[in-house]
C-alpha positions as CSV (number, residue, x, y, z in Angstrom):
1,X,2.5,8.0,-18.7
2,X,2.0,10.9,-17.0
3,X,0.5,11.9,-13.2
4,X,-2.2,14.5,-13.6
5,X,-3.9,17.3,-11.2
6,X,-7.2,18.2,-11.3
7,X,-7.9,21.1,-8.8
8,X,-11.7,19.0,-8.4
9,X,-10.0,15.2,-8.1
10,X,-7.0,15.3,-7.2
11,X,-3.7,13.9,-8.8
12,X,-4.9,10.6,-11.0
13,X,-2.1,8.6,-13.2
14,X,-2.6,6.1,-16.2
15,X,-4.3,3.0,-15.8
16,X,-1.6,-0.6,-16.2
17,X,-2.7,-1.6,-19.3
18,X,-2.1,2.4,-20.7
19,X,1.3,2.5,-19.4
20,X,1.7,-0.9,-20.9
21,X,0.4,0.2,-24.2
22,X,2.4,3.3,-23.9
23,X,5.9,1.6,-23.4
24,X,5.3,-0.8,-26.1
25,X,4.6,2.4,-28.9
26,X,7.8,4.0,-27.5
27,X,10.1,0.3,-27.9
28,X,8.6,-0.1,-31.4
29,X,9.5,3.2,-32.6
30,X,12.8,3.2,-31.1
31,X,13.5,0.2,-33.1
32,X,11.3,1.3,-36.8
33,X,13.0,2.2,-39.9
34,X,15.9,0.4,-41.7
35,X,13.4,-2.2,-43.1
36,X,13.5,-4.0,-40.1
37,X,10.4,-5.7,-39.4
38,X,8.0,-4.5,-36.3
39,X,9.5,-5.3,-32.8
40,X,8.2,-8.1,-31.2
41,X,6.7,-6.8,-27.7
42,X,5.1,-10.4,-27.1
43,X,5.1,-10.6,-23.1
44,X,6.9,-14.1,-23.7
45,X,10.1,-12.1,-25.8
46,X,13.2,-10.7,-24.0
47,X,11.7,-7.4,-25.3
48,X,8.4,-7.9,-23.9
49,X,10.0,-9.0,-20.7
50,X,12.1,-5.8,-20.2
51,X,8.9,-3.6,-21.6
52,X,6.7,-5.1,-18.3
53,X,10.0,-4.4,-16.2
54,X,9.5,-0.8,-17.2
55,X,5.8,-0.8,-16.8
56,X,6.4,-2.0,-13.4
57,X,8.7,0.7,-12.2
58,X,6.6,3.2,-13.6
59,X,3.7,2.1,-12.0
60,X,5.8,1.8,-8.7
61,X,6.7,5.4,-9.0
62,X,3.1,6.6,-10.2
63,X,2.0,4.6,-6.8
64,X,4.6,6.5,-4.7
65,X,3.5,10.0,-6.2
66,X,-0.2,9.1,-5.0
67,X,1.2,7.4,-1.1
68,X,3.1,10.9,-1.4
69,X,-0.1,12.9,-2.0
70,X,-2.3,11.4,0.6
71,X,0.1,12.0,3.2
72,X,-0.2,15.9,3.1
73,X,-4.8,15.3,3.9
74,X,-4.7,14.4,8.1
75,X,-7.7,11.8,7.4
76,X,-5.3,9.2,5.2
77,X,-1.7,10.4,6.3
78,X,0.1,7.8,8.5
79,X,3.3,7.3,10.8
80,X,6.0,10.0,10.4
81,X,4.0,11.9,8.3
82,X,0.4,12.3,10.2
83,X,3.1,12.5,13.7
84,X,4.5,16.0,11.4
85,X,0.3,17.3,10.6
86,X,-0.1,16.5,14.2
87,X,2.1,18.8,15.7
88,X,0.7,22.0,13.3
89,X,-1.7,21.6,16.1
90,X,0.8,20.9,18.6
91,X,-0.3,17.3,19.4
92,X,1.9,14.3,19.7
93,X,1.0,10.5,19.6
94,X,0.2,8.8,22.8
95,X,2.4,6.4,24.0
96,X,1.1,2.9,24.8
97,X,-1.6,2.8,27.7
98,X,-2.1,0.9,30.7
99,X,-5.7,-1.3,31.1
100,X,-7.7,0.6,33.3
101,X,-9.8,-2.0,35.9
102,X,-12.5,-0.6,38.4
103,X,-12.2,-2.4,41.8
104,X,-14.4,-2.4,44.9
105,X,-12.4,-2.1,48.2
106,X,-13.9,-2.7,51.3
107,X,-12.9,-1.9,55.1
108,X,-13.0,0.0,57.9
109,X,-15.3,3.1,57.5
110,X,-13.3,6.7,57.3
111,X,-9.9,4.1,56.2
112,X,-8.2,6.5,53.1
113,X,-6.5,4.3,50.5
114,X,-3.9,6.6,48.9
115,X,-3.5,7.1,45.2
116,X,-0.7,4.2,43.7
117,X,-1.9,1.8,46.4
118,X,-0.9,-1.9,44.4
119,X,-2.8,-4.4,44.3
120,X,-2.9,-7.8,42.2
121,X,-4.8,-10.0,39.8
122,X,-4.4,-13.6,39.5
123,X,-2.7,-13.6,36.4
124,X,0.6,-12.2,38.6
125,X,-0.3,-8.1,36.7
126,X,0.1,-5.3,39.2
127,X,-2.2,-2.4,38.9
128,X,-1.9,1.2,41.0
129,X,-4.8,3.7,42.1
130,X,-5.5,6.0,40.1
131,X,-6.9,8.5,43.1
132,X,-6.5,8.1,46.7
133,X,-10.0,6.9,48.4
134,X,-12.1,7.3,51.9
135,X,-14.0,4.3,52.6
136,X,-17.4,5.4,53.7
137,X,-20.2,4.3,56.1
138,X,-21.1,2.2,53.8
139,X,-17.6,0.2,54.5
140,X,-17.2,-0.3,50.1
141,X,-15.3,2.4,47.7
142,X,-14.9,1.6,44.3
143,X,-11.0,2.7,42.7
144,X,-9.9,3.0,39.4
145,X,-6.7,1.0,38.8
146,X,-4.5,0.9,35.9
147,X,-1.9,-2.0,35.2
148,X,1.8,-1.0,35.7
149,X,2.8,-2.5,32.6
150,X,0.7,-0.2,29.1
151,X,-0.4,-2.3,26.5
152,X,-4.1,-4.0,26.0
153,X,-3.8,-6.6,28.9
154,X,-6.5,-8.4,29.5
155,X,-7.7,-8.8,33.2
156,X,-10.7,-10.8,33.9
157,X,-13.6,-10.0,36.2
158,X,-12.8,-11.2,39.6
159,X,-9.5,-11.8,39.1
160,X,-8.3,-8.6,41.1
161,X,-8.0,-9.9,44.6
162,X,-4.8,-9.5,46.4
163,X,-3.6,-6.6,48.2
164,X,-0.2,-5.5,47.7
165,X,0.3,-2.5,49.7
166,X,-0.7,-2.5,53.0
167,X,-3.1,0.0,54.5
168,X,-4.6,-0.9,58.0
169,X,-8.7,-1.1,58.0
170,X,-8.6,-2.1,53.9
171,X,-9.3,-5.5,54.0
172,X,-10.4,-6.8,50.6
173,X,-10.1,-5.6,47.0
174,X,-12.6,-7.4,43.6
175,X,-12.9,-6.4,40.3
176,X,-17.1,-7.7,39.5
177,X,-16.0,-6.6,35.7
178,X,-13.5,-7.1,33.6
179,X,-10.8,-4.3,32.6
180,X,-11.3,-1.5,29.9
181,X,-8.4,-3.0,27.6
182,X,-5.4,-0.4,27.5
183,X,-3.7,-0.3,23.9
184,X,-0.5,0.0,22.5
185,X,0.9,3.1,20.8
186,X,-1.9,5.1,19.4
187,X,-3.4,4.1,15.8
188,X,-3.9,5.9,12.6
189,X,-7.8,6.1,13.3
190,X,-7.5,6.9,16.9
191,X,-4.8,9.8,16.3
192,X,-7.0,11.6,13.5
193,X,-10.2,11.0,15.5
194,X,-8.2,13.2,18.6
195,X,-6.8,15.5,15.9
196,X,-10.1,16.7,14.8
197,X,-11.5,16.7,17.7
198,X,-8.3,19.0,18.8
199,X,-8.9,22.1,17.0
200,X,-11.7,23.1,19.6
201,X,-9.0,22.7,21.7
202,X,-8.1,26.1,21.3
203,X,-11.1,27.2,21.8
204,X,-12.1,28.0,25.9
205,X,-15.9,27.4,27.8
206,X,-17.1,25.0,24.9
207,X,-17.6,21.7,25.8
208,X,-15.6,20.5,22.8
209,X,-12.6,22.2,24.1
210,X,-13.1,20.9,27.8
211,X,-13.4,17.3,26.0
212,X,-10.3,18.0,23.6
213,X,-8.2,18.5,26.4
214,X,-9.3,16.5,29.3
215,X,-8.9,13.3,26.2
216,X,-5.4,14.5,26.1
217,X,-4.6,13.9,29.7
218,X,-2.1,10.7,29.8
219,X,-3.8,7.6,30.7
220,X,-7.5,8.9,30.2
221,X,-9.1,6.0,28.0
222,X,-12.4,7.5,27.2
223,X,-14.1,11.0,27.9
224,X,-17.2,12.7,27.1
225,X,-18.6,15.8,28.4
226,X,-22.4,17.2,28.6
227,X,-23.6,20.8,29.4
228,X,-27.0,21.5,30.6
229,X,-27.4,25.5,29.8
230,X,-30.8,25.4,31.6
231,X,-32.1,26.7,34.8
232,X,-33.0,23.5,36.2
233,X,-31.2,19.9,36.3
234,X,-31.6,17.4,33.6
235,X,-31.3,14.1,32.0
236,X,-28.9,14.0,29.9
237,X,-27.7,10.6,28.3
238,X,-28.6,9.1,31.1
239,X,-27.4,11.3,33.5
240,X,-28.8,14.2,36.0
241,X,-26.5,17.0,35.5
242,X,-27.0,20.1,37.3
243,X,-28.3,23.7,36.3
244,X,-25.6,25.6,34.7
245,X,-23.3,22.8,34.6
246,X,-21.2,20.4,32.6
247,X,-20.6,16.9,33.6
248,X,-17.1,15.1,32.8
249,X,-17.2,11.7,32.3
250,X,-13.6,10.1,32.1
251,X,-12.3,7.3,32.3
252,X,-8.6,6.3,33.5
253,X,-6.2,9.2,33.7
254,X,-5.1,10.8,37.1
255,X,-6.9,13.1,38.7
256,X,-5.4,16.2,39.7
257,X,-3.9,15.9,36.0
258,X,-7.8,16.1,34.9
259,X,-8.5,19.2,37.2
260,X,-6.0,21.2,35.9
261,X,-7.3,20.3,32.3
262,X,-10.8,21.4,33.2
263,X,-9.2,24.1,35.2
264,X,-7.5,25.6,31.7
265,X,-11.0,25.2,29.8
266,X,-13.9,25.9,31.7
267,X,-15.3,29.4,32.5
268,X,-15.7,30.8,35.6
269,X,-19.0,30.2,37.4
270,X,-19.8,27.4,35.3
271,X,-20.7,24.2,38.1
272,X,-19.5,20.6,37.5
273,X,-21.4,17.7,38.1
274,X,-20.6,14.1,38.8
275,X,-19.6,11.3,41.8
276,X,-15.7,12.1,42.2
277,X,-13.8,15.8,43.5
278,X,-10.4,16.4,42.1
279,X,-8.5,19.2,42.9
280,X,-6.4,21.5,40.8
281,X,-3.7,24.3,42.5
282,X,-2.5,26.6,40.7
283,X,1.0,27.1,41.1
284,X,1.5,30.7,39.5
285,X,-1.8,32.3,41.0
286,X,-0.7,31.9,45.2
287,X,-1.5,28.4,45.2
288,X,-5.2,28.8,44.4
289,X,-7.0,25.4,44.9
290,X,-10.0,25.0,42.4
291,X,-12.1,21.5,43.3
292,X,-14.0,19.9,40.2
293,X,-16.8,17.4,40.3
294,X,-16.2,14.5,37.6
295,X,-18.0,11.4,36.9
296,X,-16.0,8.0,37.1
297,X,-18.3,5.7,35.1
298,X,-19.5,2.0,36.1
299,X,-17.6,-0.6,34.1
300,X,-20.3,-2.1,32.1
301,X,-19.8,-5.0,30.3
302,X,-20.7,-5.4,26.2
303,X,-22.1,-9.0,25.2
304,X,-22.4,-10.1,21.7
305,X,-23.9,-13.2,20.1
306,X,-22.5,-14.2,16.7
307,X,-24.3,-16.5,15.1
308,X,-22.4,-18.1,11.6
309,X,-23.4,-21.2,9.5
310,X,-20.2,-23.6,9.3
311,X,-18.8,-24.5,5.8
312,X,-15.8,-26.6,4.5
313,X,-13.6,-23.5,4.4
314,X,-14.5,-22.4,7.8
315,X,-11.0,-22.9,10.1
316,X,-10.8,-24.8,13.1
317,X,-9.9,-21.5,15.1
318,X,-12.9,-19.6,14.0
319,X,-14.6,-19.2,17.1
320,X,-11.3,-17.6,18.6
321,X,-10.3,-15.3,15.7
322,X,-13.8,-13.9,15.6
323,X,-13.4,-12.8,19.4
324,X,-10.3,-11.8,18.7
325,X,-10.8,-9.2,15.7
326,X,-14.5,-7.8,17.4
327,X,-11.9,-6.9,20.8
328,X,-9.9,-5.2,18.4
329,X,-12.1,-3.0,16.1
330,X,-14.1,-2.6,20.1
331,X,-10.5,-0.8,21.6
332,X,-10.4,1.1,18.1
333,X,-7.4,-1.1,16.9
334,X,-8.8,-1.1,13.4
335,X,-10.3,1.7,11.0
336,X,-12.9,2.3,13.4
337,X,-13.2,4.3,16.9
338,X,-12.6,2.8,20.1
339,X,-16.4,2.4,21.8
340,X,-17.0,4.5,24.4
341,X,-19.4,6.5,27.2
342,X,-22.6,8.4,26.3
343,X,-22.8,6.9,22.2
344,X,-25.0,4.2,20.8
345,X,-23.2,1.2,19.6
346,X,-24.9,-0.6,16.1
347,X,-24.4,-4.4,16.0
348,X,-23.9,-4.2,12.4
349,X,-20.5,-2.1,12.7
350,X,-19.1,-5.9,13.4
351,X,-20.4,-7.5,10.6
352,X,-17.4,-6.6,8.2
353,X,-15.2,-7.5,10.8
354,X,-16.6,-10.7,11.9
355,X,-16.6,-12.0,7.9
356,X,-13.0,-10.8,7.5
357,X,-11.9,-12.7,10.5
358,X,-13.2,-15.9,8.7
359,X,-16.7,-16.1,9.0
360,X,-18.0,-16.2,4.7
361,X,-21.2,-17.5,5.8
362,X,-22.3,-15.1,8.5
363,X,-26.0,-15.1,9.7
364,X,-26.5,-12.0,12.4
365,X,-24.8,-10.2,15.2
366,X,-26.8,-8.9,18.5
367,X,-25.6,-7.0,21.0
368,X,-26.4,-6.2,24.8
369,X,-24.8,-4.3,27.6
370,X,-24.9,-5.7,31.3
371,X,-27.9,-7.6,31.8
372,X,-30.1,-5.8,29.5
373,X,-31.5,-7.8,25.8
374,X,-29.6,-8.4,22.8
375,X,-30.8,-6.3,19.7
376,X,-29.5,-4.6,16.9
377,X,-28.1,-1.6,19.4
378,X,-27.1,-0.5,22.7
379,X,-27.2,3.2,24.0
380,X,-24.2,3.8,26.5
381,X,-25.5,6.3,29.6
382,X,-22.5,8.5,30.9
383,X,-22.2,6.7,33.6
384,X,-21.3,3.7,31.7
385,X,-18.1,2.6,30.7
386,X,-18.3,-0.2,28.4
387,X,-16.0,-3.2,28.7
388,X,-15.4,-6.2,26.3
389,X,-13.8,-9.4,27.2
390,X,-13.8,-12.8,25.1
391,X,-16.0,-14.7,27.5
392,X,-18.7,-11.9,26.9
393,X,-18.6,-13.4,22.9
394,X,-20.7,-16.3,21.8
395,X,-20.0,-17.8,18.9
396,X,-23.1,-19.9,17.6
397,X,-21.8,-21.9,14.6
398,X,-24.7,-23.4,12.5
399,X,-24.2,-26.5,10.4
């Protein structure tokens, strides 16, 4: 009954029916000699009921040992203990986050709609600008806004329509997608996934460490960054970045707070690309303004097909708890990462969650994004946040 450490494995501990065994020799020799006969270790004698007490406790405590273990490697540690492994790198759990929704306002041209300008969806939520706004010529602007309550709240396409605060020449606000779900406290997955990703954080010019730390920003949802090192623009993922330049893609998170990020990473005479200017000023160098070029990404919305054959253990509610668990493991409520810009999303990274939500008889899983065709995979350009609602699942149930 003893817990073992190999340098190669690990710690490892006997196996129940060892431990079992184990107990039973000790009882029996505890009780030998005198010309007593053999103790009876039968499970269904008080003696065999207090030997598989013992067993128990021991294999509690050999189970504790292991939890105990795991807890010092960041990939399996949890709560309290991956919160202490986190701050060795000086990072700290992110609180809950607001959904982030991308709205188009429209008005009079040259009309600036500050940053925390309210508006309101029909479901009674209030969300606040992100960034303050010029309407152009074109007399449309699209704004990030966040809800004023964190959490993953659901708002609907074109359920953003009322204006809250007033602003003369903005006369209409709509949402065409739905919102990038906020969450609630960050997960186990989520904070390990930022924790390795951290430690280029340290780093400075790398595009890791301008991505480490512009993810860190509170309220930023989803980043990525690409670097073109080349003399002349390029594609890449789906985006024209300049010569000599990185492009920021990020999503939710304010704006001057992303400057100064960028501002702390990125090496001098290195160019930004992208559709948005945010501006950092440095406090303790005479109030140097630096202006950055990021990239707010389009909402686009995920669509999904599930087709499943019915059977007589299949519940009533299957349709809603299959939409239910593919939103979660989408947001990176689960084991796996939230979805997000510039990646390639594989249908079959659903199929475990759609049979452990019910489904024992599933048949396939396709995915599209926007209006494009379902297949097997979608690839996510830069310039595409992707968004998942429950009216984007259908549910096909086969008899």
């Amino acid at each position: 009954m003893a817990v073992t450490f190999d340098p190669a494995t690990g710690l490892t501990v006997d196996s129940a029916s060892n431990v079992l065994a184990q107990i039973e020799a000790d009882w029996q020799n505890a009780f030998a000699g005198g010309g007593l006969p053999a103790l009876n270790v039968d499970p269904a004698t008080p003696a065999g009921q207090l030997i598989a007490t013992e067993a128990a406790l021991v294999q509690a405590k050999d189970s504790e040992i292991l939890f105990l273990a795991n807890q010092f490697n960041p990939e399996t540690s949890e709560g309290r203990w991956q919160d202490a492994l986190g701050k060795i790198y000086f990072l700290e759990r992110k609180t809950a986050e607001p959904t982030v929704v991308t709205c188009t306002c429209t008005g009079l041209y040259n009309t600036v709609i500050p940053a925390g300008s309210i508006v309101q969806s029909a479901d009674g939520y209030q969300l606040r600008s992100l960034d303050s706004a010029t309407i152009p010529s074109s007399g449309t602007v699209d704004i990030e806004f966040e809800v004023t309550e964190t959490g993953p709240i659901q708002v609907a396409a074109e359920s953003v329509t009322k204006i809250v605060t007033v602003v003369p020449g903005w006369d209409t606000v709509m949402n065409a997608a739905a919102g990038v779900l906020g969450r609630d406290e960050e997960t186990q997955r989520e904070f390990e996934t930022r924790r390795y990703n951290s430690v280029a954080t340290n780093a400075h010019g790398s595009v890791l460490a301008i991505q480490g730390a512009v993810s860190a920003v509170d309220g930023v949802l989803d980043c990525a960054v690409l670097e073109n090192t080349g003399d002349s623009a390029d594609t890449i993922k789906g985006v024209t970045v300049n010569a000599h330049s990185i492009c920021v893609s990020v999503y939710g998170g304010d704006g001057a707070d992303i400057a100064e990020a960028i501002y702390r990473k990125k090496d001098a005479g290195c160019g930004t690309t992208g559709n948005t200017v945010v501006t950092y000023v440095d406090p303790d160098f005479n109030d140097a303004s630096y202006t950055y070029n990021i990239l707010r990404p389009t909402v686009t919305p995920v669509k999904m097909v599930v087709t499943i054959k019915e059977t007589d253990a299949t519940p009533n509610t299957i349709e809603k708890q299959i939409r239910d668990a593919i939103i979660a493991d989408f947001y990176g409520q689960g084991d796996n990462a939230r979805v997000g810009t510039a990646s390639t999303l594989y249908a079959s990274r659903f199929y475990p969650i759609v049979i452990a939500a019910g489904a024992s008889e599933f048949i396939s899983l396709t995915v599209a994004l926007g209006s494009g065709a379902y297949g097997a995979y979608i690839d996510i350009d830069a310039d595409e946040e992707p968004s998942l609602d429950a009216s984007d699942i259908s549910v096909v149930i086969q008899p």
